[in-house]
N, C-alpha and C positions, 0 to 999 in steps of 0.2 A: 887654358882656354877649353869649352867645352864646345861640343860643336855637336848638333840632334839631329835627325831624321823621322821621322813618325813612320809607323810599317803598320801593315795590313794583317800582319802576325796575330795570332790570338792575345789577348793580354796577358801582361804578367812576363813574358817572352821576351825581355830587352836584352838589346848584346853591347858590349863593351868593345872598345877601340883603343888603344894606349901608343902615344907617341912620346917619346922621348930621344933627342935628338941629341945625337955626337958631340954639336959644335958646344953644347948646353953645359952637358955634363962628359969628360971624359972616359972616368975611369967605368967601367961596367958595372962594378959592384955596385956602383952607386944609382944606374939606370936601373936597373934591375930590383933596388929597394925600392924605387920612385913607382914602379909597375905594381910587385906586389900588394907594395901598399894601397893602390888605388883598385887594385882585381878585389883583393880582400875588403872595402868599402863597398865596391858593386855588388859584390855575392850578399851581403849584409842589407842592405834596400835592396835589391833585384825585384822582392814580393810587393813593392810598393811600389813601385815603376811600371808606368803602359806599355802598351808594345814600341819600343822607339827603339835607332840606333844612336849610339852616343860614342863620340871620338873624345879622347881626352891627349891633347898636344899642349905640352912644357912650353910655355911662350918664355921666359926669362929665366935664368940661371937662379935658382933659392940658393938666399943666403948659406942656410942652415938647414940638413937631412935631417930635420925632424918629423918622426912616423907620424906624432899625434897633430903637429901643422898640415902636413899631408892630407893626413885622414880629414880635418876639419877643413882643410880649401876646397877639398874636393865634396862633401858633402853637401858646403855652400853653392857648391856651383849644382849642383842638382837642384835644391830647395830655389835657384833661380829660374828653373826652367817653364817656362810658360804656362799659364794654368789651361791651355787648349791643349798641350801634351800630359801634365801632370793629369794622374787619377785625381778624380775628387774621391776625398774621405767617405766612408761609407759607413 
């Protein structure tokens, strides 16, 4: 789940949230590739992002810790976020 805020921040300024939760995922190692995976996505669009805040909370156990499903759910759920928060192209 992705969850946004819009900030009064200069543009280009968005900040990252990451939840991943205990009940979800046990072991650490595995919370912990779920994060970096998703920080390493943000820093990568950051420049393309308005000033908003964005939480990103583990709604269901994944099947499968795969980085590049990871990486591509998570980009989806940006590319869904409202076009009154997204930059328009320039």
């Amino acid at each position: 789940m992705l969850h946004y805020l819009p900030s009064d921040r200069e543009p280009g300024n968005a900040r990252l949230g990451v939840v991943v939760a205990k009940k979800l995922l046990k072991r650490a190692v595995d919370r912990n590739k779920v994060k970096r995976v998703i920080r390493e996505q943000f820093r990568c669009c950051r420049p393309a992002l308005p000033s908003v805040d964005l939480i990103v909370r583990l709604a269901a156990k994944p099947a499968i810790l795969d980085k590049k499903q990871l990486a591509d759910e998570f980009l989806e759920l940006v590319r869904k976020l409202p076009k009154s928060v997204r930059k328009s192209p320039s």
